[in-house]
mmCIF file of the N, C-alpha and C atoms, coordinates in Angstrom:
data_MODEL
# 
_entry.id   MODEL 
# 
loop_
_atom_site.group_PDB 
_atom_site.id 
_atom_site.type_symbol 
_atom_site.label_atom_id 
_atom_site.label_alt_id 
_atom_site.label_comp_id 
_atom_site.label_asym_id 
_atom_site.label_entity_id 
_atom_site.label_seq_id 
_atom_site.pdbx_PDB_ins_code 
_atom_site.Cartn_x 
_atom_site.Cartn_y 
_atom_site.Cartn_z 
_atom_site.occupancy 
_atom_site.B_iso_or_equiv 
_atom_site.pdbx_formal_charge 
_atom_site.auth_seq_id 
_atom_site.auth_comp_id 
_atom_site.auth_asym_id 
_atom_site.auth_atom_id 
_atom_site.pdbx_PDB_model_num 
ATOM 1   N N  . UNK A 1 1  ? 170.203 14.788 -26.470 1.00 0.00 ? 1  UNK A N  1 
ATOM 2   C CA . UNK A 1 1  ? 169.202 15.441 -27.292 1.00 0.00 ? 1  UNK A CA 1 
ATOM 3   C C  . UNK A 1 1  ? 169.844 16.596 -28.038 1.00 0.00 ? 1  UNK A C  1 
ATOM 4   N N  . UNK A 1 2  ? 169.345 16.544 -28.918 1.00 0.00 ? 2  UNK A N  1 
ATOM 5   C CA . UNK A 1 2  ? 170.066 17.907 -30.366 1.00 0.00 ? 2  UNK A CA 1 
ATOM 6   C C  . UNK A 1 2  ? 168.976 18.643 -30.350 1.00 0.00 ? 2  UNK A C  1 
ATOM 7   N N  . UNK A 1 3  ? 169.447 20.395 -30.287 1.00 0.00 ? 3  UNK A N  1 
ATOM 8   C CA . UNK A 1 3  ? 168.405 21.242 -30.240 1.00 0.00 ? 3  UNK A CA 1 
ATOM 9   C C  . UNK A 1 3  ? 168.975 21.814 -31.598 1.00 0.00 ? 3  UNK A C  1 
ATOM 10  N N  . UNK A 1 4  ? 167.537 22.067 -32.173 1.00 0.00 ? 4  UNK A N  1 
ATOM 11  C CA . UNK A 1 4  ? 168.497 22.491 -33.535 1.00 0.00 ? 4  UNK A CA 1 
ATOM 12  C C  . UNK A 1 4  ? 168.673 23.773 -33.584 1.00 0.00 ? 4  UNK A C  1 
ATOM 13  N N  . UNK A 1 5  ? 169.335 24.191 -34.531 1.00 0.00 ? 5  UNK A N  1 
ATOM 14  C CA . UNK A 1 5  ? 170.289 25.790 -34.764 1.00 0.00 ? 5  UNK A CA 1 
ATOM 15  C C  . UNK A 1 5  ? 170.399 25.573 -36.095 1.00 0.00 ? 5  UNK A C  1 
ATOM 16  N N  . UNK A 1 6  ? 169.913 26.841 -37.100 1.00 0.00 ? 6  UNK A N  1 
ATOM 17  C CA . UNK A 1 6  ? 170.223 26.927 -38.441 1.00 0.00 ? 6  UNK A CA 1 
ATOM 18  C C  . UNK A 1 6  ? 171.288 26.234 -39.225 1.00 0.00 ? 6  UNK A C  1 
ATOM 19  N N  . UNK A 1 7  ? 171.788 25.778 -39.422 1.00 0.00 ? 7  UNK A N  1 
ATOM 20  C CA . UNK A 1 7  ? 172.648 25.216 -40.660 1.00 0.00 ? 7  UNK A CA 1 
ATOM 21  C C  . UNK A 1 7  ? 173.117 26.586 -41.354 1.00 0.00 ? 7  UNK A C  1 
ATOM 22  N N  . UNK A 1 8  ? 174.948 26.305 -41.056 1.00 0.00 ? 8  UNK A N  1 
ATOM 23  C CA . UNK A 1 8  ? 175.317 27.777 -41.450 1.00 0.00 ? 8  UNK A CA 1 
ATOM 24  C C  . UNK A 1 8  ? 176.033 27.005 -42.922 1.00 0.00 ? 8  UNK A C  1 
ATOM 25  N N  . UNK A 1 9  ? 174.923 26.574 -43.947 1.00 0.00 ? 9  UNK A N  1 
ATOM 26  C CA . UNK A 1 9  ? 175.651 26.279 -45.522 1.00 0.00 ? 9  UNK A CA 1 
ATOM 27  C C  . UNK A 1 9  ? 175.509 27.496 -46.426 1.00 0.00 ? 9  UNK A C  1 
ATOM 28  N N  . UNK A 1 10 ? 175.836 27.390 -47.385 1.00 0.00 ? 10 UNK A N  1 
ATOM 29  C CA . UNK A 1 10 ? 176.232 28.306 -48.819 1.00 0.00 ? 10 UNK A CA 1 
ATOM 30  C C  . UNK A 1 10 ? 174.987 28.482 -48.994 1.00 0.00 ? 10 UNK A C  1 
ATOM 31  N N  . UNK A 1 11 ? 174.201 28.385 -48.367 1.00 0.00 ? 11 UNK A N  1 
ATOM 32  C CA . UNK A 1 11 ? 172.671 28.810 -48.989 1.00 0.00 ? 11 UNK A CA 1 
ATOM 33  C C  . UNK A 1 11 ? 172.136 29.832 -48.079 1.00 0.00 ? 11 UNK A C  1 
ATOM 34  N N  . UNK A 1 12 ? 172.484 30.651 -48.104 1.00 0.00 ? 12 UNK A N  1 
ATOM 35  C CA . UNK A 1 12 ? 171.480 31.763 -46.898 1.00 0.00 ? 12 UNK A CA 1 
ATOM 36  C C  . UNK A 1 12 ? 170.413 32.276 -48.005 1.00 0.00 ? 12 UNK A C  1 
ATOM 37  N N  . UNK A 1 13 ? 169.514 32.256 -47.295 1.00 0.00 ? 13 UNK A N  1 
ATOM 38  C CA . UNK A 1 13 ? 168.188 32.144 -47.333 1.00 0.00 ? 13 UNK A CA 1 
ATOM 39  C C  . UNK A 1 13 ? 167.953 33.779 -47.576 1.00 0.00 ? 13 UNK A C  1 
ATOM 40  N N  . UNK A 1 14 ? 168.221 34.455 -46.042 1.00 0.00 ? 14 UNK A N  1 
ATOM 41  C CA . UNK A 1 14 ? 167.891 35.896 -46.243 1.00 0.00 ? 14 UNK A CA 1 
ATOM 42  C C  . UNK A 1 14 ? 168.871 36.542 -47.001 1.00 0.00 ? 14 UNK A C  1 
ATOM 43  N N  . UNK A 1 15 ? 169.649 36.359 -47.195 1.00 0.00 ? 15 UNK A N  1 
ATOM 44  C CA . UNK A 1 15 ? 170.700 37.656 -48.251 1.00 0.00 ? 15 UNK A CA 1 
ATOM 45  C C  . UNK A 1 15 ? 170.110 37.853 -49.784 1.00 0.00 ? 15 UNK A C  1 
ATOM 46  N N  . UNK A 1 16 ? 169.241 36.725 -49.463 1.00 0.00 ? 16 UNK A N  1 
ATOM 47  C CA . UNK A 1 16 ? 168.528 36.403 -51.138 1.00 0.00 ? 16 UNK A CA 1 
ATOM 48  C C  . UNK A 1 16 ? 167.380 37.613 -51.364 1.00 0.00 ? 16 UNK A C  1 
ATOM 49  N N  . UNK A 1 17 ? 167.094 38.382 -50.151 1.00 0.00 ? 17 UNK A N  1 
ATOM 50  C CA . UNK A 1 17 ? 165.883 39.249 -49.820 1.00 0.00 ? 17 UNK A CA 1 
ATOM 51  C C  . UNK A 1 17 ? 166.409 40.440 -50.560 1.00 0.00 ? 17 UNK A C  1 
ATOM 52  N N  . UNK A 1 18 ? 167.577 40.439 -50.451 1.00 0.00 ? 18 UNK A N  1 
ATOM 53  C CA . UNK A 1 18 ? 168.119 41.663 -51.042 1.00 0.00 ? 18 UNK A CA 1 
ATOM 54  C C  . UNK A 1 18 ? 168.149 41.798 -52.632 1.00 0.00 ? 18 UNK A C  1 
ATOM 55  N N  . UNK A 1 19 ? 167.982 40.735 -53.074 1.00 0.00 ? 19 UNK A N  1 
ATOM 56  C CA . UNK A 1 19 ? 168.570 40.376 -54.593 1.00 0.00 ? 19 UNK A CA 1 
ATOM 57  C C  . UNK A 1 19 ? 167.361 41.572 -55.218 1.00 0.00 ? 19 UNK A C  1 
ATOM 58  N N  . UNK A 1 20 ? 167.753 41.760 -56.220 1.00 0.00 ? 20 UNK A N  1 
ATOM 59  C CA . UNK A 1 20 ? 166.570 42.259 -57.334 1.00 0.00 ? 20 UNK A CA 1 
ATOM 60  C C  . UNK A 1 20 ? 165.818 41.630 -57.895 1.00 0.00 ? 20 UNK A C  1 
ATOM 61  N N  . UNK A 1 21 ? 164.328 41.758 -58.051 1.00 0.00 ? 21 UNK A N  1 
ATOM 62  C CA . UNK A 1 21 ? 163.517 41.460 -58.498 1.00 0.00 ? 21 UNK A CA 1 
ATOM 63  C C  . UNK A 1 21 ? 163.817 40.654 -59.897 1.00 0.00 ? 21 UNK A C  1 
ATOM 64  N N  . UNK A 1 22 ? 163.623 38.923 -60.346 1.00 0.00 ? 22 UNK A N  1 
ATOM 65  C CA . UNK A 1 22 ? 164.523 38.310 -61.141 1.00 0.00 ? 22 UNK A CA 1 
ATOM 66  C C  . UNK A 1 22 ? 165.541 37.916 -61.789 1.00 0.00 ? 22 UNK A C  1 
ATOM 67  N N  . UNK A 1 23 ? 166.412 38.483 -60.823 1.00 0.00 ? 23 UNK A N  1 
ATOM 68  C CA . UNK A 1 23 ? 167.657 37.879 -60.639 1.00 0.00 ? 23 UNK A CA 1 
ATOM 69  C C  . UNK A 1 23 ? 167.575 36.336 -60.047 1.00 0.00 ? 23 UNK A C  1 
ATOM 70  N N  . UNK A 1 24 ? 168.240 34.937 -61.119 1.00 0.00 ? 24 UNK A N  1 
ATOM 71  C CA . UNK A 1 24 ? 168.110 33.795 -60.599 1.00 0.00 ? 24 UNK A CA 1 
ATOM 72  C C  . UNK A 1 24 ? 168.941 33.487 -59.578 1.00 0.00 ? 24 UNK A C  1 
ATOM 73  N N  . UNK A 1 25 ? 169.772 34.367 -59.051 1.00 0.00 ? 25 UNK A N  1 
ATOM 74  C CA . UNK A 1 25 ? 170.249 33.538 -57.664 1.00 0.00 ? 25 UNK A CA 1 
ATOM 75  C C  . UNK A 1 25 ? 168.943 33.846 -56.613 1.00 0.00 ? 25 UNK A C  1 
ATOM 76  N N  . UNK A 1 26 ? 168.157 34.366 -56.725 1.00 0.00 ? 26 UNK A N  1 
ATOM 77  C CA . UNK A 1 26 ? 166.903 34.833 -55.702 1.00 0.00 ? 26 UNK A CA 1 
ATOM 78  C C  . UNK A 1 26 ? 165.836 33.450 -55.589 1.00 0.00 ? 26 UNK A C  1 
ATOM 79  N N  . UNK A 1 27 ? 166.145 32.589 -56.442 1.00 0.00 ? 27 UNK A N  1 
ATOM 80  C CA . UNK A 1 27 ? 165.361 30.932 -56.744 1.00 0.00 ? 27 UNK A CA 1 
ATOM 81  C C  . UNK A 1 27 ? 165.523 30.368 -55.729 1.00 0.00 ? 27 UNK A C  1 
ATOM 82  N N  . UNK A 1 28 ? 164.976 29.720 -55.313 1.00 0.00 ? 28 UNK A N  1 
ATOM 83  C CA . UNK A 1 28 ? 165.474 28.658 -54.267 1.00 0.00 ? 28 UNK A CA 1 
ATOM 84  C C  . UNK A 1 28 ? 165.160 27.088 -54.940 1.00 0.00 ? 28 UNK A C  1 
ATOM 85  N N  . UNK A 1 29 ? 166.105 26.803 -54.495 1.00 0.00 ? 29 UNK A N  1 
ATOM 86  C CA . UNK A 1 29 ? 165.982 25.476 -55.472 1.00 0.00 ? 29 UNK A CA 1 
ATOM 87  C C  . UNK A 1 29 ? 165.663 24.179 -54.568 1.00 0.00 ? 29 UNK A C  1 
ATOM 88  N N  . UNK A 1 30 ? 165.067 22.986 -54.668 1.00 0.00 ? 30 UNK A N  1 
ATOM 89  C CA . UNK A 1 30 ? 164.514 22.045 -53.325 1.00 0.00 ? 30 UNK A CA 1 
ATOM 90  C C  . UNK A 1 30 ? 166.130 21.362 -53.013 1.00 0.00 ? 30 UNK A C  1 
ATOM 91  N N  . UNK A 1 31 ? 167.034 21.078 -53.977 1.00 0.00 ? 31 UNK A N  1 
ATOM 92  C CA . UNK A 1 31 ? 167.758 20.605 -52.937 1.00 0.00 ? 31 UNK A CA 1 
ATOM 93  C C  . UNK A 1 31 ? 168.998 21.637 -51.717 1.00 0.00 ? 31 UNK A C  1 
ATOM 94  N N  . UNK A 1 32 ? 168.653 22.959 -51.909 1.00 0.00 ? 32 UNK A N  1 
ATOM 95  C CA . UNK A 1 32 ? 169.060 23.747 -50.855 1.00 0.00 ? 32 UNK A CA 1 
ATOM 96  C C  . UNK A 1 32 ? 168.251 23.385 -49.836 1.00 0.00 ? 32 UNK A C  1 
ATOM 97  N N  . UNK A 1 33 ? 167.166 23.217 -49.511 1.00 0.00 ? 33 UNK A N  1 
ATOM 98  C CA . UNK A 1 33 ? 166.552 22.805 -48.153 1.00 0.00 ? 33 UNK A CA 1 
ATOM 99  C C  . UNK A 1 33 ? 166.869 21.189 -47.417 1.00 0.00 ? 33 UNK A C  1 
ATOM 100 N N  . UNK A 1 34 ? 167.233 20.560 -48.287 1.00 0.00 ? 34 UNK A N  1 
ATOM 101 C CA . UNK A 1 34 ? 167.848 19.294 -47.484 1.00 0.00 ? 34 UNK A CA 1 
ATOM 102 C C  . UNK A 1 34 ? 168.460 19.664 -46.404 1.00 0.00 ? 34 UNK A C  1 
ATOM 103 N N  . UNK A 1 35 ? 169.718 20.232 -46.044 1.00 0.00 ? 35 UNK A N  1 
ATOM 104 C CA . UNK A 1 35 ? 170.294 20.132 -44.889 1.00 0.00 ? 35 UNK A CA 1 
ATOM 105 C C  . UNK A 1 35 ? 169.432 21.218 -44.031 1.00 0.00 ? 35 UNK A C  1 
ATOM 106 N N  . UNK A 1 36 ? 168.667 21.890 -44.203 1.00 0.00 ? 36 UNK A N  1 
ATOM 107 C CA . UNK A 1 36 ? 167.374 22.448 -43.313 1.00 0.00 ? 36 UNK A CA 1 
ATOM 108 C C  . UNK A 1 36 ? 166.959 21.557 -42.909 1.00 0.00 ? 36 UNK A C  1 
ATOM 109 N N  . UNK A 1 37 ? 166.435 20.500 -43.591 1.00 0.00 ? 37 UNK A N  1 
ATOM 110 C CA . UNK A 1 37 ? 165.122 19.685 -43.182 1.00 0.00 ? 37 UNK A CA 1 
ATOM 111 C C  . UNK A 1 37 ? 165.937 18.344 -42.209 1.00 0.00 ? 37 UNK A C  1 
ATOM 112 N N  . UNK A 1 38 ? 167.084 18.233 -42.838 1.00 0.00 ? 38 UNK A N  1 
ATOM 113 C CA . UNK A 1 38 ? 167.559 17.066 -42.197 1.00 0.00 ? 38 UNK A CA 1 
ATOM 114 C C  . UNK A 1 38 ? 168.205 17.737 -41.049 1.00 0.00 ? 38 UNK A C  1 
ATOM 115 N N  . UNK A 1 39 ? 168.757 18.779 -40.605 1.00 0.00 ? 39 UNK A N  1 
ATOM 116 C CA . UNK A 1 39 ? 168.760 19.646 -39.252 1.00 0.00 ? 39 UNK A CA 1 
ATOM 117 C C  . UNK A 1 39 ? 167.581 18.995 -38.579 1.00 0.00 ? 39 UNK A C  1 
ATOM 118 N N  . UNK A 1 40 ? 166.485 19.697 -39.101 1.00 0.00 ? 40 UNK A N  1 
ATOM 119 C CA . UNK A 1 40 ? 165.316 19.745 -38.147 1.00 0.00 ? 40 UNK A CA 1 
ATOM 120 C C  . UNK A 1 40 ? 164.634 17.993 -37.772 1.00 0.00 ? 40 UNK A C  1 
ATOM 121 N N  . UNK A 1 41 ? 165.209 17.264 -38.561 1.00 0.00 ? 41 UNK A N  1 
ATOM 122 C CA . UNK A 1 41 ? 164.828 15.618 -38.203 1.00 0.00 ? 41 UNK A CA 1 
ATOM 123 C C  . UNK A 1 41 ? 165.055 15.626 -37.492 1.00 0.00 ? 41 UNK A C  1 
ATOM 124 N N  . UNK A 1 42 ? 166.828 15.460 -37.267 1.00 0.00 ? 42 UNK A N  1 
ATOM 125 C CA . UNK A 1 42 ? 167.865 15.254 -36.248 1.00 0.00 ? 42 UNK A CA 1 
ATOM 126 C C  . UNK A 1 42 ? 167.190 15.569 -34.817 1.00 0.00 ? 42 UNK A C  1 
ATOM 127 N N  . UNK A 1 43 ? 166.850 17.116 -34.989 1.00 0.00 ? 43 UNK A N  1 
ATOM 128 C CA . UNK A 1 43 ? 166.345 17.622 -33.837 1.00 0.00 ? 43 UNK A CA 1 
ATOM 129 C C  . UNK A 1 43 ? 165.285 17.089 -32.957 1.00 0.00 ? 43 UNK A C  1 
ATOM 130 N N  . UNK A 1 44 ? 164.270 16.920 -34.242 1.00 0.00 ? 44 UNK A N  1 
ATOM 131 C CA . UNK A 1 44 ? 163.114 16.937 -33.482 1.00 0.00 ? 44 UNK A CA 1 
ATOM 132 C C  . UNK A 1 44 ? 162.850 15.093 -33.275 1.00 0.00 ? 44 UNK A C  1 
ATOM 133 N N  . UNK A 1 45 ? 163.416 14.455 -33.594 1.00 0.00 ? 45 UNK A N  1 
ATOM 134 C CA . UNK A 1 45 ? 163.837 12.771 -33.468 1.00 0.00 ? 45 UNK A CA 1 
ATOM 135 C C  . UNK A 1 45 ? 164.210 12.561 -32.104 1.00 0.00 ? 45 UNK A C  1 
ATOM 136 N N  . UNK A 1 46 ? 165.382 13.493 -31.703 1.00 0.00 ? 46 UNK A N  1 
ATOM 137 C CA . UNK A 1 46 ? 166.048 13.137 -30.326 1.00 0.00 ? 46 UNK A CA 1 
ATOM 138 C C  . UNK A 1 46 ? 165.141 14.067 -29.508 1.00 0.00 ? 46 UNK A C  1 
ATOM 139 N N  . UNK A 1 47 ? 163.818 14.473 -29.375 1.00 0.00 ? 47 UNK A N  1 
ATOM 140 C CA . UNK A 1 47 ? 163.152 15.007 -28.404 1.00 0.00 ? 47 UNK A CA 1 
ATOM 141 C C  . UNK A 1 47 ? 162.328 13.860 -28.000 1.00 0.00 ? 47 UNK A C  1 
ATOM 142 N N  . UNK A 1 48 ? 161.969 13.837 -26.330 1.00 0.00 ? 48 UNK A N  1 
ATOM 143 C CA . UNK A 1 48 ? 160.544 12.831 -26.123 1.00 0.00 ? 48 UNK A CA 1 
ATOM 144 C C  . UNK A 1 48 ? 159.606 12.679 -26.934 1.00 0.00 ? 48 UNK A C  1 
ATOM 145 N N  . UNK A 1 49 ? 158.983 11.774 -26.657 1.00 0.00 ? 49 UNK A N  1 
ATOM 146 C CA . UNK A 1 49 ? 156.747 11.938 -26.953 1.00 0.00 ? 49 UNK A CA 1 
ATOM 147 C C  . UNK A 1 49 ? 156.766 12.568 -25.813 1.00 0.00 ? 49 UNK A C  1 
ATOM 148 N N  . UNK A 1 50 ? 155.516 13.382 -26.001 1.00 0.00 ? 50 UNK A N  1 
ATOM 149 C CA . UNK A 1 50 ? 154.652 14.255 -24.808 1.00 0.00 ? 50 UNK A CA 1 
ATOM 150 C C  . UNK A 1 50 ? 154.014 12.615 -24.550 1.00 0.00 ? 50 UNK A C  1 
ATOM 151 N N  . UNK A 1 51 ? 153.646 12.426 -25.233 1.00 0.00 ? 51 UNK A N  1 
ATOM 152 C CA . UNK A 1 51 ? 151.711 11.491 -24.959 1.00 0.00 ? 51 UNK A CA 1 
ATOM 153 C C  . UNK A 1 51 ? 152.879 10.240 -24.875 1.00 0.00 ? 51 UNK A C  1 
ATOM 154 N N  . UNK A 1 52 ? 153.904 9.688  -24.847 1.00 0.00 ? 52 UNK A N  1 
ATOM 155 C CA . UNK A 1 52 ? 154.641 8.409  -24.228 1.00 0.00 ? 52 UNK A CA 1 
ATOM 156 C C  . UNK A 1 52 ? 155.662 8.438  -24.001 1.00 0.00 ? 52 UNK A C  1 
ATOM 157 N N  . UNK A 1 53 ? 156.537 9.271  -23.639 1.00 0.00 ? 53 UNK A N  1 
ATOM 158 C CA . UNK A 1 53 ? 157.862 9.456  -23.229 1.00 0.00 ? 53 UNK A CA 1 
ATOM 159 C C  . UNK A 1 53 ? 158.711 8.350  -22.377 1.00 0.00 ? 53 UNK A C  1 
ATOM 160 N N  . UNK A 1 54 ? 159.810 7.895  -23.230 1.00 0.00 ? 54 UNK A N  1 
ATOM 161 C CA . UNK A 1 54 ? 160.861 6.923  -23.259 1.00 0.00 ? 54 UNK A CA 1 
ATOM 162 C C  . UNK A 1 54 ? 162.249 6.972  -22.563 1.00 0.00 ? 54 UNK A C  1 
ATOM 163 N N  . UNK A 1 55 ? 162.208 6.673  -21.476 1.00 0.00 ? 55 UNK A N  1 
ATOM 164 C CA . UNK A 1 55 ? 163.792 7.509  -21.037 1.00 0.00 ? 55 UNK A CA 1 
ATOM 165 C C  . UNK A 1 55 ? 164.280 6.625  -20.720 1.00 0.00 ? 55 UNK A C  1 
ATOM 166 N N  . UNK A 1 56 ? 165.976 7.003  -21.554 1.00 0.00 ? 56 UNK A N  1 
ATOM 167 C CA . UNK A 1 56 ? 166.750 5.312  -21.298 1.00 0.00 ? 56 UNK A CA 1 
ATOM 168 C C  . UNK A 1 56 ? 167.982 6.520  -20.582 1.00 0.00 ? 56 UNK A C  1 
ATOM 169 N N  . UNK A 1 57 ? 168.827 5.483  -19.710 1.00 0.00 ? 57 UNK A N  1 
ATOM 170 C CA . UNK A 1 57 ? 170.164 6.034  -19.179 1.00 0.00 ? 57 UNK A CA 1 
ATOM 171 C C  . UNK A 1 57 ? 169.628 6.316  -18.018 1.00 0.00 ? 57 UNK A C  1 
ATOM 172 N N  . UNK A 1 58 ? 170.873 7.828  -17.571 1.00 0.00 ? 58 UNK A N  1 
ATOM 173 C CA . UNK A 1 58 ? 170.565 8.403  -16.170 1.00 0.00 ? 58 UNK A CA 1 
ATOM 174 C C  . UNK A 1 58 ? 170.109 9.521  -16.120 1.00 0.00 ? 58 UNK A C  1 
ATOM 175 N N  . UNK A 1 59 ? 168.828 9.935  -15.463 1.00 0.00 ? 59 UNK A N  1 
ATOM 176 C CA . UNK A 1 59 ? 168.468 11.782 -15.677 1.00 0.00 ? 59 UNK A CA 1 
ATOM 177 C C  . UNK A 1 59 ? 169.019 11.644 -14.304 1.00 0.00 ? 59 UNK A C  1 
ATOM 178 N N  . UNK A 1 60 ? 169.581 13.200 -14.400 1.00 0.00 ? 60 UNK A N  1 
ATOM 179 C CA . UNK A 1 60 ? 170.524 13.798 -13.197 1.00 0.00 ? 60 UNK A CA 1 
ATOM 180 C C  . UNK A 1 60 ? 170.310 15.848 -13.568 1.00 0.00 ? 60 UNK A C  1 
ATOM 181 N N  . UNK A 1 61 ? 170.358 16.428 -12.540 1.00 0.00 ? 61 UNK A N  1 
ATOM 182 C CA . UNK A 1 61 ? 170.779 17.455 -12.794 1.00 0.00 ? 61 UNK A CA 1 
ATOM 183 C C  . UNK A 1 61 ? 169.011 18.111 -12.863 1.00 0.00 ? 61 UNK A C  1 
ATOM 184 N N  . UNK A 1 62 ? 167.963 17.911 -12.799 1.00 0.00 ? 62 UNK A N  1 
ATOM 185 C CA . UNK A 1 62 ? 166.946 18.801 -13.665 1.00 0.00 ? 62 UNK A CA 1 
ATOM 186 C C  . UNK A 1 62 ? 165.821 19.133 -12.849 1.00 0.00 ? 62 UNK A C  1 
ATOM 187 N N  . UNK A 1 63 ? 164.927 19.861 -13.067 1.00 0.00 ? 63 UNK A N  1 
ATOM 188 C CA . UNK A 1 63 ? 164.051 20.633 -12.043 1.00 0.00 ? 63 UNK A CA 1 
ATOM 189 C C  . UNK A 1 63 ? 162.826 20.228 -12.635 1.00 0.00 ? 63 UNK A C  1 
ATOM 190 N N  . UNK A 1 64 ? 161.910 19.475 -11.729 1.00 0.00 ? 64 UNK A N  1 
ATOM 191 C CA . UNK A 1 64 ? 160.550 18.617 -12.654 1.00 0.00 ? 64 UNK A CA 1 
ATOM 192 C C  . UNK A 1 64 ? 159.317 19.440 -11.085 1.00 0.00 ? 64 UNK A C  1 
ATOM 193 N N  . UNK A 1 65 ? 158.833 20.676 -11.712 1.00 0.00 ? 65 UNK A N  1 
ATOM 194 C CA . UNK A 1 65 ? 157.638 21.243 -10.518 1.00 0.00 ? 65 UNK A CA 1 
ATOM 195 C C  . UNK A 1 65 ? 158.134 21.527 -9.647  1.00 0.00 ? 65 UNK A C  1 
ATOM 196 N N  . UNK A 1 66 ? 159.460 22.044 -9.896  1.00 0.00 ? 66 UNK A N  1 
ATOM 197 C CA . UNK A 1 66 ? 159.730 23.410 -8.936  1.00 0.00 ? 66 UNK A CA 1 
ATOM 198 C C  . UNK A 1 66 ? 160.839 22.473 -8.025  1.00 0.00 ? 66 UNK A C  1 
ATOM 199 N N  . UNK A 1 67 ? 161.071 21.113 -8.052  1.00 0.00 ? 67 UNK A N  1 
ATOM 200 C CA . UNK A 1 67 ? 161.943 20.408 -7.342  1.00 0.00 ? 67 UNK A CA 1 
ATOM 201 C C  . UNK A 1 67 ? 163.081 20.018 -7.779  1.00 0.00 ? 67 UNK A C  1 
ATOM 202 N N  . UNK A 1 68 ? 163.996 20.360 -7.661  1.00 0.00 ? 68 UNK A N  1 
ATOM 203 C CA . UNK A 1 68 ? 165.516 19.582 -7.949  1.00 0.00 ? 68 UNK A CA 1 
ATOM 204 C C  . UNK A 1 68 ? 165.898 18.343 -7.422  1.00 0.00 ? 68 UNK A C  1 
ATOM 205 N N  . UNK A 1 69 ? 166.457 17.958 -8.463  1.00 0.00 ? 69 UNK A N  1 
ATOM 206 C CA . UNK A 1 69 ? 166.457 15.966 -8.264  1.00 0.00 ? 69 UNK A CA 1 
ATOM 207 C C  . UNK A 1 69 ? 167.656 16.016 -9.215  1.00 0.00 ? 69 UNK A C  1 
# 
């Protein structure tokens, strides 16, 4: 499972906070958010369903209500 973590690309987001008031690097343009969004697929793809959860392989190692198994 992939937990996601920001995407460290050429696009930072907050340094843009600083810019002056219409200055066009302060734009954000839609294809800067692709590798945001496709981060957050990735992520949230390799998590269970709550409401049908699928588990293939071996769980080992994890604490399910206070019990280790």
């Amino acid at each position: 499972m992939a937990d996601y973590s920001y995407p460290q690309t050429a696009f930072t987001f907050g340094a843009r906070d600083n810019l002056a008031p219409g200055n066009t690097e302060k734009t954000i343009k839609g294809i800067q958010f692709d590798p945001e969004f496709e981060e957050l697929q990735i992520a949230v793809n390799s998590k269970l369903n709550i409401a049908n959860p699928a588990f293939t392989g071996i769980m080992s190692g994890g604490t399910i209500d206070g019990g280790v198994f």
